[in-house]
N, C-alpha and C positions, 0 to 999 in steps of 0.2 A: 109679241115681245118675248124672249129669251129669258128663261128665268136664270138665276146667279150659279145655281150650282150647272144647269146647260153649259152657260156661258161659260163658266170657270173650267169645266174640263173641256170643252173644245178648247180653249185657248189653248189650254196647258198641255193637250194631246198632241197640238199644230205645232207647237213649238219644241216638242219630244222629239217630235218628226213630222216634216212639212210633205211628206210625201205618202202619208198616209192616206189610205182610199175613205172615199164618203163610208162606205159601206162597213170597214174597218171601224171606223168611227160610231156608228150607229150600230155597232154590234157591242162595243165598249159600255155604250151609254144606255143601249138595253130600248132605243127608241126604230121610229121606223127611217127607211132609208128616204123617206121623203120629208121627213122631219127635220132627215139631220141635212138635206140641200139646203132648206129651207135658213135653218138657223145659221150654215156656213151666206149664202146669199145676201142676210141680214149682216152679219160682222162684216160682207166687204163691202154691202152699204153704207155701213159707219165709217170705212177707213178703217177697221181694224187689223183686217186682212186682205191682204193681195192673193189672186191666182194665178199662176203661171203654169199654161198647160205646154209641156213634153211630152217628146216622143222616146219611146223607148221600142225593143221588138216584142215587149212584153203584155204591150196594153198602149195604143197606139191613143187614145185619149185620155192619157192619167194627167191627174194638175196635183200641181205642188203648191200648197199654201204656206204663203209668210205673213208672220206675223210683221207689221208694219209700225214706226216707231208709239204712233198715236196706240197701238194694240199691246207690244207689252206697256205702255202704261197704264192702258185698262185691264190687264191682267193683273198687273199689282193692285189696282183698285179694288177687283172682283174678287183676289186673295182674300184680302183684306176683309172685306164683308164675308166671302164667303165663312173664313175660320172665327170672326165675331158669333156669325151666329151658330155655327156648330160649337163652339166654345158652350155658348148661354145653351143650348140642347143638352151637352154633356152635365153643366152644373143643373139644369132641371132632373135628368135621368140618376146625379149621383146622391139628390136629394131624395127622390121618392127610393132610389137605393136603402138608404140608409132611416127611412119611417116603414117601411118593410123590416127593415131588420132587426129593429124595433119593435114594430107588431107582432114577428116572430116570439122573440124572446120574451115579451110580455107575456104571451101566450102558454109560455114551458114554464115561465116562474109563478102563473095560474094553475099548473097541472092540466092546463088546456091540451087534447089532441093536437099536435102539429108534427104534418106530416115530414117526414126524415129526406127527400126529395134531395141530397146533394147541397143542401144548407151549408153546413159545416165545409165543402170543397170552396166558398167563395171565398175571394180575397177579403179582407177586415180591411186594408189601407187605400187609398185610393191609385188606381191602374198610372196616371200621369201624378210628376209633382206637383 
């Protein structure tokens, strides 16, 4: 099985450009180039994408993948999940942000040692609205 964020940037890569190589793709994603067949083979198992191999005089077995109606809808789907959960990551990470920042300051209003490390360079507001 495909995990969401896999699934979410192949989609969104195929539909940047359906003409991008596997290998392109699995350089992207930081996985191997049998991984990323693998994952492509599965979404046009589903119907999410089609292959269409062309010729060109450049690469005489390149294919061109489309996304197929049933696939940007599961692209929207997979958005979807996917920015839910990076969403709830980011409000986890701007929470212990901000109990850091906290234990900081507690710390200088103890006369506690704390070290000078670029503290003061952080933002105080949060980065999005």
């Amino acid at each position: 099985m495909i995990d969401d964020e896999s699934h979410y940037k192949i989609l969104k890569l195929l539909q940047e450009d359906p003409h991008i190589s596997q290998r392109a793709i699995a350089e992207v994603l930081g996985v191997s180039l049998g991984k990323t067949n693998y994952c492509l083979k599965a979404l046009i198992g589903r119907g999410l994408i089609k292959a269409k191999n062309f010729r060109n005089s450049n690469n005489k077995a390149a294919y061109a993948y489309f996304l197929t109606p049933m696939g940007m809808e599961e692209k929207a789907k997979v958005t979807a999940r996917f920015l839910k959960r990076k969403m709830a990551e980011y409000e986890m990470l701007r929470e212990e942000i901000e109990s850091l920042r906290r234990e900081v300051s507690a710390g200088r209003s103890n006369n506690t040692a704390v070290p000078e490390a670029g503290i003061e360079a952080l933002p105080l507001v949060d980065p999005l609205p």
